[in-house]
C-alpha positions in Angstrom: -61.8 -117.1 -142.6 -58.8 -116.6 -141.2 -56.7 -118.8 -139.1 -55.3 -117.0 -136.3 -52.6 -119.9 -134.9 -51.4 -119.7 -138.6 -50.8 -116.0 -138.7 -49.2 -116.3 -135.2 -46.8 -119.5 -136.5 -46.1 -117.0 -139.8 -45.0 -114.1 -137.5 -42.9 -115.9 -135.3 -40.9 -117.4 -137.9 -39.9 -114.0 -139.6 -38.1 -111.0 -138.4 -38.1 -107.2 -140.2 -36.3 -104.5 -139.3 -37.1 -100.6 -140.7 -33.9 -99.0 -140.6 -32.9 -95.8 -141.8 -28.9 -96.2 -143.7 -27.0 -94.3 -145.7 -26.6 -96.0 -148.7 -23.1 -96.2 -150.0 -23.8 -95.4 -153.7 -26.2 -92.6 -153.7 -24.9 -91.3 -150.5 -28.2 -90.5 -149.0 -29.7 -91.8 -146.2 -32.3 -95.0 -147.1 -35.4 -95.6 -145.4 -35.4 -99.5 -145.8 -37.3 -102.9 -145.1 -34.9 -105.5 -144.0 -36.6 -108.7 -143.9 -34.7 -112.7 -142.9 -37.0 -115.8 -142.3 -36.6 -119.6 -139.7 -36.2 -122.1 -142.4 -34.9 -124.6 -139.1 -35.6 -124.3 -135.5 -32.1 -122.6 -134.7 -31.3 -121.6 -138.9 -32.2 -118.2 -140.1 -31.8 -116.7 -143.9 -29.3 -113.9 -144.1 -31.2 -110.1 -144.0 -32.5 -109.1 -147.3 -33.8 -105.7 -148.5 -37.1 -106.2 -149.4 -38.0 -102.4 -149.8 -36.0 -98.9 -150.3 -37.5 -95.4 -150.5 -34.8 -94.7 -152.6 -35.6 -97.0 -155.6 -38.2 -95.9 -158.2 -42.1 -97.7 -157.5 -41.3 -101.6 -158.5 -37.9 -101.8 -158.8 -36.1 -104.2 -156.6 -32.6 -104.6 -157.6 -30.0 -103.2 -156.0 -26.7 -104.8 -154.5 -27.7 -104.1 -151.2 -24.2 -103.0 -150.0 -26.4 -101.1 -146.9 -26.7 -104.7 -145.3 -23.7 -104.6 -144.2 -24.5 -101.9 -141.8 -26.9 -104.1 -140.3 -25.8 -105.8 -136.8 -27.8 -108.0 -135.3 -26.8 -110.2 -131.7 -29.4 -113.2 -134.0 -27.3 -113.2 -137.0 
């Protein structure tokens, strides 16, 4: 079964954003799942792409140059 405090710990210690950039190498706009997690109480990981309508099914490289469009007052 699961444990509810868990999943309420899990989502508190992540953060995702689903903005829509303009990539600078295809120059189109990306629909994109930005993702950074708490690995201390006051320390987050840097934003990463984690998904991009613009990449085929299963790939996941890409430079992720877009991230630097990304502002955030929690950086």
């Amino acid at each position: 079964m699961f444990d509810a405090e868990l999943g309420e710990r899990l989502l508190r210690t992540c953060d995702y954003r689903f903005p829509t950039l303009l990539c600078p190498h295809k120059k189109k706009l990306a629909d994109v799942t930005l993702a950074k997690w708490q690995v201390a109480n006051d320390a987050w990981t840097l934003w990463t792409v984690i998904d991009c309508n613009l990449l085929p099914a299963g790939e996941v490289w890409c430079d992720k140059s877009c991230l630097s469009l990304v502002e955030s007052p929690r950086n």
